[in-house]
C-alpha positions in Angstrom: 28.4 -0.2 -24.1 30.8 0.4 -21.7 31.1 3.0 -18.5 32.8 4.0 -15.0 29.1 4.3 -13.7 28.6 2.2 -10.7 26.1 -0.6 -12.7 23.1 0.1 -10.2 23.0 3.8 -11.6 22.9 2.1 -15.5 20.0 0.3 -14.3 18.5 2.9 -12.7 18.7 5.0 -15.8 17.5 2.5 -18.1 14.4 1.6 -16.3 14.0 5.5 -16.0 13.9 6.0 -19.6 11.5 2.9 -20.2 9.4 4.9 -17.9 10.0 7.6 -19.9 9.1 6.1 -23.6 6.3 4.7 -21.8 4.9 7.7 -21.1 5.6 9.3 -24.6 3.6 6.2 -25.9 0.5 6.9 -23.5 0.7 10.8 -24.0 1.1 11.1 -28.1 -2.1 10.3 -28.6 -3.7 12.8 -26.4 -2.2 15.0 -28.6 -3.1 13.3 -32.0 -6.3 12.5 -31.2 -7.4 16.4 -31.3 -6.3 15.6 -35.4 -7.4 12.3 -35.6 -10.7 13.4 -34.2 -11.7 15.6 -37.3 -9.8 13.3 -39.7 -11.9 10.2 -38.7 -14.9 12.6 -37.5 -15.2 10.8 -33.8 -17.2 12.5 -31.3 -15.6 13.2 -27.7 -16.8 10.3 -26.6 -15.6 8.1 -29.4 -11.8 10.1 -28.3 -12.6 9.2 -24.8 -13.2 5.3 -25.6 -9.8 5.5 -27.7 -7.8 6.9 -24.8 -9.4 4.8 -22.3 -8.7 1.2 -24.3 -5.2 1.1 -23.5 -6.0 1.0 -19.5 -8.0 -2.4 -20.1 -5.1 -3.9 -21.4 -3.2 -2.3 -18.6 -5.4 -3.6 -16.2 -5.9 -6.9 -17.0 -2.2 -7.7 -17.2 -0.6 -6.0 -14.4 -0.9 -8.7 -11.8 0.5 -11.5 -14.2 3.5 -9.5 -15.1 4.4 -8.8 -11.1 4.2 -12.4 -11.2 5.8 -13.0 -14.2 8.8 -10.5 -12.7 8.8 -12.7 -9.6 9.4 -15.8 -11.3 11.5 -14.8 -14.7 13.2 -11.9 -13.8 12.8 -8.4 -14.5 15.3 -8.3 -17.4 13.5 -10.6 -19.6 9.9 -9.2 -19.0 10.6 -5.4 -19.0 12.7 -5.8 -22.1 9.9 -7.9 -24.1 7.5 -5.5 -22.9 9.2 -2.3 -24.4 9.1 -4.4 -27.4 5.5 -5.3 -27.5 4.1 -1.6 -26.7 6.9 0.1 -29.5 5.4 -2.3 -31.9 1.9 -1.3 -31.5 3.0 2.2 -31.0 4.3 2.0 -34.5 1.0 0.2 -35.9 -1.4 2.5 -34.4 -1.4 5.0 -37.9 -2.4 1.8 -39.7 -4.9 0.3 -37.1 -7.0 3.7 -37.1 -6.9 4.2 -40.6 -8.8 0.2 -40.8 -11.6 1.2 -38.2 -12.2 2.2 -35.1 -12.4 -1.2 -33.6 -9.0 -2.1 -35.0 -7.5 0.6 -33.6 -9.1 0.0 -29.9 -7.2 -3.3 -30.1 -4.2 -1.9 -30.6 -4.1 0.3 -27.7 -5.4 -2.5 -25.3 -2.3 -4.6 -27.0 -0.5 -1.8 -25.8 -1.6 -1.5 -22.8 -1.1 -5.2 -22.1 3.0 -4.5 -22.9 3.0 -1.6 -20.7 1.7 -3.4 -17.8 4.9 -4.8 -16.7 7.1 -1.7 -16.7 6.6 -0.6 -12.9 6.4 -4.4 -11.3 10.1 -5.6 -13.6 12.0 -2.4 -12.6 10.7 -3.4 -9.0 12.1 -6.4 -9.1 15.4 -5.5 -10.1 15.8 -2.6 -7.6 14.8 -5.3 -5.1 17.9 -7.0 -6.1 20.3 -4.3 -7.3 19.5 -0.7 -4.8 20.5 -1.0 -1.0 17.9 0.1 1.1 19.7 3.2 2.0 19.3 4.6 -1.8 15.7 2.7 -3.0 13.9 6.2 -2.6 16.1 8.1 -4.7 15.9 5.2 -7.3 12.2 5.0 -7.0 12.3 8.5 -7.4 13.7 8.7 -10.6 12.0 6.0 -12.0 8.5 7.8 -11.2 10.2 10.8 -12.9 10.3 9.2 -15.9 6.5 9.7 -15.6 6.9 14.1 -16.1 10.0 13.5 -18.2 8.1 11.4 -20.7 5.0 13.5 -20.4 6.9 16.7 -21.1 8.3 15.3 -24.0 5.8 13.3 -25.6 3.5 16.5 -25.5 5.3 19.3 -26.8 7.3 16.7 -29.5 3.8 15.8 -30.6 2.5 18.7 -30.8 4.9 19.9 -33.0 5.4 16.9 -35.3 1.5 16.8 -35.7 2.0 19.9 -36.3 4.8 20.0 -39.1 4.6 16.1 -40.7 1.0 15.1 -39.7 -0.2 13.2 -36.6 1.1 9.2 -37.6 4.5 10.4 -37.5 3.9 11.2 -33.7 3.6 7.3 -33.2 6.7 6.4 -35.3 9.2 8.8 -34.0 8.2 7.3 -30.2 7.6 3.5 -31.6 11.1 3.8 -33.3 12.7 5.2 -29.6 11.7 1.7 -27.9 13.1 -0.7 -29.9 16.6 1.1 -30.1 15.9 1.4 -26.3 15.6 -2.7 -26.1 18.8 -3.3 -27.8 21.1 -1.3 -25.3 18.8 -2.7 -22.5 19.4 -6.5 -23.3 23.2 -6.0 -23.8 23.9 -3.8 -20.3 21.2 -5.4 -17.7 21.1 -8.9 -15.5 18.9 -9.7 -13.3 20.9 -10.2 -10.5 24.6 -8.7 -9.7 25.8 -11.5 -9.1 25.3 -12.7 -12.9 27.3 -9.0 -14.2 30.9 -10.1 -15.0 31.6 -6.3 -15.3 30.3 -5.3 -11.3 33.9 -4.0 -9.9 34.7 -5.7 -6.9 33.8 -2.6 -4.3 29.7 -2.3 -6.1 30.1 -6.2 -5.7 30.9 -6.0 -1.7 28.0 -3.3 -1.8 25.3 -5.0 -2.9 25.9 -8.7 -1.7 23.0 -9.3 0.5 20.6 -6.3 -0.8 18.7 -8.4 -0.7 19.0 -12.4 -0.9 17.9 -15.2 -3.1 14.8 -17.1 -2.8 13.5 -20.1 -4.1 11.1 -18.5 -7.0 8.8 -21.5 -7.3 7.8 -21.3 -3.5 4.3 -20.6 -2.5 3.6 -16.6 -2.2 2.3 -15.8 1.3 -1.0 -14.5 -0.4 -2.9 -14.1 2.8 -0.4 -12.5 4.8 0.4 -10.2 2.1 -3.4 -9.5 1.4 -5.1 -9.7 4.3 -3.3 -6.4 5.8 -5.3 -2.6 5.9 -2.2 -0.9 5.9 -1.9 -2.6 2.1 -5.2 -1.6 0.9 -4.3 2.0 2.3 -1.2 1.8 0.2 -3.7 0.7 -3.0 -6.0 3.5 -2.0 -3.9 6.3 -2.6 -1.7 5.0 -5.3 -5.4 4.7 -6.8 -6.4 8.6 -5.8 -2.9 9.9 -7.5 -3.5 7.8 -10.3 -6.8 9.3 -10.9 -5.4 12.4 -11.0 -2.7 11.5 -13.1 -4.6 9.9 -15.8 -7.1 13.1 -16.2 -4.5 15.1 -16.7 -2.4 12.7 -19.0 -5.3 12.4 -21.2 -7.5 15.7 -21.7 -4.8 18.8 -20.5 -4.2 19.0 -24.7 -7.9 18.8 -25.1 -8.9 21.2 -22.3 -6.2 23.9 -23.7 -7.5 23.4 -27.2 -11.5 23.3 -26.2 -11.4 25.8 -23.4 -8.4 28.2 -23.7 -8.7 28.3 -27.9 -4.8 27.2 -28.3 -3.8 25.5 -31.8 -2.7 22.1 -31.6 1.0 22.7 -31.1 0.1 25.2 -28.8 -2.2 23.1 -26.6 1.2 20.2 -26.8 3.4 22.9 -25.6 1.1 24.2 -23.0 0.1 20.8 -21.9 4.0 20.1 -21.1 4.7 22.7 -18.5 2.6 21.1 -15.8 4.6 17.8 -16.2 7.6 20.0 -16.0 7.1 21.7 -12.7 6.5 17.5 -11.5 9.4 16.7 -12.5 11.2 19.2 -10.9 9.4 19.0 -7.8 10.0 14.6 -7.9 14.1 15.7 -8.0 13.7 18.1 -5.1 11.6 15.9 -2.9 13.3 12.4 -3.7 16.7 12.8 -1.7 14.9 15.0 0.7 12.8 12.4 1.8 15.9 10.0 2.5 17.9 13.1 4.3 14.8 12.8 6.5 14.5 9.1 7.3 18.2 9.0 7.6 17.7 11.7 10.6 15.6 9.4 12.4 12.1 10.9 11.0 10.1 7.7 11.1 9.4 6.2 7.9 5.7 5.8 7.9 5.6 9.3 9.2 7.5 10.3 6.2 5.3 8.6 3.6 2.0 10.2 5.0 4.0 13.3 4.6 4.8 13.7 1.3 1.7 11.1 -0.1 -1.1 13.0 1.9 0.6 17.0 1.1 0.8 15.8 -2.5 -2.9 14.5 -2.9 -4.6 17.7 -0.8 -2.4 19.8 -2.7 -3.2 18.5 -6.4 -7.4 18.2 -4.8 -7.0 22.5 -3.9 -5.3 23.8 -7.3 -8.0 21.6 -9.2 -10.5 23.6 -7.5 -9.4 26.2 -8.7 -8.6 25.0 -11.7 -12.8 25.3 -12.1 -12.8 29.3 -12.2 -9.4 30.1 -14.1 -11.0 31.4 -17.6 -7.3 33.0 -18.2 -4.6 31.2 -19.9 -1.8 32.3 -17.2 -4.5 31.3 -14.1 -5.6 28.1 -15.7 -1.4 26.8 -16.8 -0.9 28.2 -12.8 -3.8 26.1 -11.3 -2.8 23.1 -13.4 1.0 23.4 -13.2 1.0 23.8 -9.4 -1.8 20.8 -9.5 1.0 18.3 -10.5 3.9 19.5 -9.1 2.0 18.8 -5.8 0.9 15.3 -7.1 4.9 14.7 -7.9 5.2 14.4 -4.0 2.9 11.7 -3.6 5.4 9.4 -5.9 7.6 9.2 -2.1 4.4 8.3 -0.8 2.9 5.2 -2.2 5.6 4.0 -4.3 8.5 3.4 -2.1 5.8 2.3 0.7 5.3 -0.9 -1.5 8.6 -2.0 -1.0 8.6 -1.1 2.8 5.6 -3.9 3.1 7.5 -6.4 1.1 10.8 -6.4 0.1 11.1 -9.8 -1.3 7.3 -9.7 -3.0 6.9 -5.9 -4.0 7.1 -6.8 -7.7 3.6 -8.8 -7.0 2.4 -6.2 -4.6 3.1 -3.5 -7.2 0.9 -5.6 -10.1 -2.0 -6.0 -7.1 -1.7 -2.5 -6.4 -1.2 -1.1 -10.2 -4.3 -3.2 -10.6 -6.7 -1.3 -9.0 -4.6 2.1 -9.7 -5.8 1.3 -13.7 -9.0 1.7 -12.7 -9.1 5.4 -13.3 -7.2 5.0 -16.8 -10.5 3.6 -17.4 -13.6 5.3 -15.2 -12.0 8.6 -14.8 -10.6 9.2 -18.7 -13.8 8.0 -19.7 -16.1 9.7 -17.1 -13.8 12.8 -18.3 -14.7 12.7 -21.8 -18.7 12.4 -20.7 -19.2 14.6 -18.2 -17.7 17.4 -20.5 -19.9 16.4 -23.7 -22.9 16.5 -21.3 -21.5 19.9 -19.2 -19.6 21.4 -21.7 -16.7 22.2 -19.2 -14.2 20.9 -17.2 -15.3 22.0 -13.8 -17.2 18.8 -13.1 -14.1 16.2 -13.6 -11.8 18.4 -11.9 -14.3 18.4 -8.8 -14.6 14.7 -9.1 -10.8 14.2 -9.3 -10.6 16.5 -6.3 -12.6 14.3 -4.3 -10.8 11.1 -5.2 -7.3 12.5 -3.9 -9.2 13.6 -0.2 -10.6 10.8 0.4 -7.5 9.0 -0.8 -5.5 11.2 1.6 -7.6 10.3 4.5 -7.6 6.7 4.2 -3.6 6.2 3.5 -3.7 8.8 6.9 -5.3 6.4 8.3 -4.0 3.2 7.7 -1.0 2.9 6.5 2.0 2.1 8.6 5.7 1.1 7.8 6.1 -2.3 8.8 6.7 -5.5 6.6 3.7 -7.7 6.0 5.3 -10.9 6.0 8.6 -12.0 7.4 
């Protein structure tokens, strides 16, 4: 495949759209599972255990794949990773229609392959994006996140819709592995190892950022034994929370609540993920235009982290008393859009701690953000079969992102961990 884009931007894109079939992998099955439900008769909390699986898998792998990054490169381990989760994307008809169990160890495998998609693309910004454009670039990879989401829901929704729920998993199963063949063929790890980098991109990014010996000893107390790290973790944790909710019940909640069809509830359940997206693009070069004018950076961080998380924590409280469709898709799309802000919060503040060790600092902090994919989807599906609403978990998420807010307010500052 060949182009005049600089190579940086190629990369960029691709680990965009790995982002983005990522998250049409995650998402399909909130949608399907409102079918799959009946056809299998589970109860909500059966659908809540299916949609919470995958973050255990998720969880249990995300610091060995920052290390993994660290030491093999991001190339190899994103590229097998896409692999792994399009596979068990495409298996998941078969594993549900064997039994339950089967098909909750699919989605953990899945989740295992997933892990590695935010600590590899890490690790090659650290090596391919000069500092002066690594919030941009974070910035569209996060947006793969609304992209996906948009996508996967209101493509599900009507697929389910017109050929039956499996073909929602092979449609997106199939997108991945095509993806991994154009990825291995365009991307190396380092530009030094691209025999196609033109000699001006070459100049640009020699020194981004500098070679190290990857069997050395990681600094593991100077990187952990910091607060302004565990503020970082604390709010990529609340936005995650919030996230994860929404990802896995808006489909639900529009079907349950509002009385939408299935393709309806897809459909509806996009247009949140829409207005993040959009919001992500504004805020993104912003953000740089504002450190480039001399706007601290840790000022800027807690700006667009701790607006983002109060934001999303108001609209959800709101969210509680919407009973129309047009006040409840309002509530919920301004609830995101205002969580797409904390993406130039947490994110790009890894990399401001560590350059040179973000990729492990990203599966530390992932780590801890999976936690919700498993406590809040599944406290989700609970508290509305003991409730029968969703005004309880949107309080709950509420609180998460204040108190998330006030502790990255609080501690979090700018300045590398190690030298």
């Amino acid at each position: 495949m060949s182009s005049r884009l600089p190579r940086r931007v190629l990369l960029v894109g691709l680990c965009s759209l790995a982002v983005f079939i990522a998250y049409t992998d995650r998402v399909n099955i909130a949608v399907a599972a409102v079918d799959m439900r009946l056809h299998f008769g589970w109860s909500l909390g059966d659908q809540g255990v299916v949609l919470a699986s995958f973050y255990l898998g998720y969880l249990c792998c995300m610091l060995a794949s920052g290390w993994c990054a660290t030491r093999y490169g991001g190339r190899r381990v994103l590229g097998l990773a896409v692999i792994v989760w399009s596979l068990c994307t495409l298996l998941t008809p078969l594993a549900a229609s064997l039994s339950l169990a089967t098909l909750i160890g699919t989605r953990v495998a899945m989740g295992i392959g997933e892990a590695a998609v935010f600590p590899a693309a890490i690790a090659l910004y650290g090596q391919w994006i000069p500092p002066a454009e690594r919030t941009r670039a974070v910035g569209w990879l996060m947006n793969g996140i609304p992209a996906g989401t948009v996508v996967g829901l209101a493509a599900s929704g009507w697929l389910v819709g017109r050929f039956g729920w499996p073909m929602a998993f092979y449609a997106f199963g199939s997108l991945g592995l095509l993806w991994a063949v154009a990825w291995f063929r365009i991307v190396r790890d380092r530009p030094a190892q691209d025999a196609r980098l033109s000699a001006p991109e070459r100049a640009l990014l020699a020194g981004v950022t500098p070679e190290s010996d990857t069997r050395a000893p990681i600094p593991w107390r100077g990187l952990m034994l910091r607060g302004r790290l565990w503020a970082t973790v604390a709010a990529h944790f609340a936005s995650v929370w919030t996230l994860y909710v929404l990802l896995s019940w808006l489909p639900s909640y529009f079907r349950d609540t509002l009385g939408l069809s299935i393709g309806g509830a897809g459909l509806y359940s996009a247009l949140p993920w829409l207005a993040m997206f959009a919001t992500t693009s504004v805020a993104a070069p912003l953000s740089d235009r504002l450190i480039a004018r001399g706007v601290p950076v840790t000022r800027v961080r807690k700006l667009f982290q701790c607006a983002g998380l109060l934001g999303a924590a108001l609209l959800l409280v709101l969210a509680r008393d919407a009973h129309s469709l047009g006040g409840a898709v309002g509530c919920l799309c301004g609830a995101t859009a205002m969580l797409g802000f904390t993406w130039l919060g947490y994110a790009p503040a890894l990399i401001d701690l560590a350059p040179r060790h973000a990729p492990l600092l990203v599966g530390v902090s992932n780590s801890f953000a999976t936690l919700p994919g498993i406590v809040g989807v599944g406290a989700t599906g609970f508290l509305v079969e003991v409730t029968g609403s969703y005004a309880a978990p949107f309080l709950l998420t509420a609180a998460v992102g204040v108190a998330g807010a006030a502790i990255f307010a609080a501690g979090f500052r700018a300045e590398p961990l190690v030298e």
